[in-house]
C-alpha positions in Angstrom: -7.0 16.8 -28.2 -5.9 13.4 -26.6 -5.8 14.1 -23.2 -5.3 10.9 -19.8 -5.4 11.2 -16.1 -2.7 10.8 -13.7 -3.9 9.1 -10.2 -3.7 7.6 -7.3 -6.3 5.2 -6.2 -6.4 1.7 -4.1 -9.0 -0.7 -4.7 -11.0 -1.3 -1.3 -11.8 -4.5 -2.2 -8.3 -5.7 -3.3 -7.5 -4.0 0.6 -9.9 -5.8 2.2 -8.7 -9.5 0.3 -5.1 -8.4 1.1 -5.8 -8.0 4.8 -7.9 -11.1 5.0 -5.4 -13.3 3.5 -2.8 -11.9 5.3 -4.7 -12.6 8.6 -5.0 -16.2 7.5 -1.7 -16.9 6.5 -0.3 -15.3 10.0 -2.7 -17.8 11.7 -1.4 -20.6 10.5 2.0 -19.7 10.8 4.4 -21.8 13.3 6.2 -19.0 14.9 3.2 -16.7 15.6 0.7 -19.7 17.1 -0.8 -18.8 20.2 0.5 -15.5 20.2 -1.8 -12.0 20.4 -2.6 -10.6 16.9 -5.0 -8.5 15.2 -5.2 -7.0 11.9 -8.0 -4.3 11.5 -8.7 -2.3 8.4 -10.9 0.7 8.4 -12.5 1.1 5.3 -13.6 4.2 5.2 -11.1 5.9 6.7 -8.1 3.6 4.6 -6.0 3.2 7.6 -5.1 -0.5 9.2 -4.7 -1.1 12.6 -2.1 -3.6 13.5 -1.0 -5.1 17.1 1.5 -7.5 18.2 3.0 -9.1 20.9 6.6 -7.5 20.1 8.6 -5.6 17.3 9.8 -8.4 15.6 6.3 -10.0 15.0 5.0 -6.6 14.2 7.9 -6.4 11.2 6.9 -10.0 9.8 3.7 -8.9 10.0 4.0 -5.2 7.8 6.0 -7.5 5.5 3.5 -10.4 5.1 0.9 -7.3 4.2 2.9 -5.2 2.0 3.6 -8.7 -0.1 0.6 -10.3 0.5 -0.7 -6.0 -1.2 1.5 -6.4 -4.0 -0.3 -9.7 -5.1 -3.4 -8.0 -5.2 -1.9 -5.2 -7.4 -1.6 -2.9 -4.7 2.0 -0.5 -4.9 4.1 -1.1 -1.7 4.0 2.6 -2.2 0.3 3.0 -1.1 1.4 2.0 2.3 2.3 4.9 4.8 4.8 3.6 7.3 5.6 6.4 8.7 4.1 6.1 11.9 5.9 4.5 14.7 4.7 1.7 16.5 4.1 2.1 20.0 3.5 -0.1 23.4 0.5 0.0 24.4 0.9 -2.5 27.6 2.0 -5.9 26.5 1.5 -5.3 23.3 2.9 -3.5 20.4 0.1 -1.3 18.1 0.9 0.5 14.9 -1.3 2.5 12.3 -0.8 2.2 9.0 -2.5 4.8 6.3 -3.0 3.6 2.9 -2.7 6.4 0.4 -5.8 7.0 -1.4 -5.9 9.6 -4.1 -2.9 12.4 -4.6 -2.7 15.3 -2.6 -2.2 18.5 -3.2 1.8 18.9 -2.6 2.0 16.0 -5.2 -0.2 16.7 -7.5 2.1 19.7 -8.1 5.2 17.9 -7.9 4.0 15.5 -10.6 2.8 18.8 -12.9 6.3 20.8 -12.3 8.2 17.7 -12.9 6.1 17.6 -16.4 6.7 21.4 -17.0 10.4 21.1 -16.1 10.4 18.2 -18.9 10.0 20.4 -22.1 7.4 18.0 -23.4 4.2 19.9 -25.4 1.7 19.2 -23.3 -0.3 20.9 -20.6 -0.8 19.6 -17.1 -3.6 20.8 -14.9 -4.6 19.7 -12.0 -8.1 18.9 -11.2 -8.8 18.2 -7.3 -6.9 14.8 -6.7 -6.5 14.0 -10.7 -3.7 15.5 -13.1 -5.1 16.0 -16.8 -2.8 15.7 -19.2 -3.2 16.9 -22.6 -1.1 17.5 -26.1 -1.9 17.7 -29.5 0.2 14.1 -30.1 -0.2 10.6 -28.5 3.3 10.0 -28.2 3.7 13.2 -26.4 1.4 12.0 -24.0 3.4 8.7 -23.9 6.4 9.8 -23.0 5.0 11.6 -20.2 3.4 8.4 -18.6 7.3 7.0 -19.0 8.4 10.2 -17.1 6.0 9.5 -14.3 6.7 6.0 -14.1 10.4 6.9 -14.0 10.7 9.4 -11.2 10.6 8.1 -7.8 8.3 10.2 -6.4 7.2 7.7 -3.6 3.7 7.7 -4.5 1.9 4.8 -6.9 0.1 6.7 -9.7 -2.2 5.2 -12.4 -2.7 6.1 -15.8 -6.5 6.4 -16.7 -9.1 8.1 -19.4 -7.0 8.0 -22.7 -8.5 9.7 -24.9 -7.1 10.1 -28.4 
């Protein structure tokens, strides 16, 4: 039976070359020179630790990241910004989590949004991977097409077909 995986994953290494080249572009820019700023990323953990001097410098720099991400094929997606910054002193500190395989609660939403399509296929969900299966390919392709479709705010990959 053909059969592919739907995931979520974020290469560490494409992280890591992200963060560094966004720490060496913010360096040499003009309007943050001699100003306080340090970009940390916790690689085992996938969070990034960010401070700034203010807000505004702490936007530029999310931005310069999340672009500076999407070069290295990374979904702006994978980036949790959900957590407010904070001042911490002078200086403004923020957490960032980098999504890193699918949870639970979307795992399922990905397999009833596959149900609730009426395609022939069975979804099942295997810890932080949805298998797909269906007796025909193009079954199968049409379901990639649904997933890329839906907004479900997550960046999912398509891996393992198997024919």
């Amino acid at each position: 039976m053909p059969s592919f995986d739907i995931v979520s994953k974020v290469d560490g290494q494409a992280l890591d070359n992200a963060v560094n080249v966004t720490t060496k572009e913010i360096t040499n820019r003009f309007d943050f020179k001699g100003s306080h700023v340090v970009i940390n990323l916790d690689k085992k953990e996938f969070k990034i630790n960010i401070e700034a001097e203010d807000d505004m410098k702490m936007r530029q720099l999310i931005d310069v990241l999340i672009n500076r991400a999407h070069k290295q094929n990374i979904s702006p997606e994978a980036f949790d910004l959900s957590k407010e910054s904070y001042q911490s002193g002078k200086l403004v500190k923020q957490e960032v989590l980098v999504r890193n395989g699918l949870k639970q609660e979307d795992a399922k939403k990905i397999v009833k949004l596959i149900k609730d399509s009426g395609l022939k296929v069975q979804a099942q969900i295997n810890d932080d991977i949805v298998r797909v299966t269906g007796k025909k390919i193009d079954d199968l392709q049409e379901v990639i097409q649904l997933c890329r479709n839906a907004s479900l705010g997550i960046p999912l990959q398509f891996e393992n077909m198997r024919s």
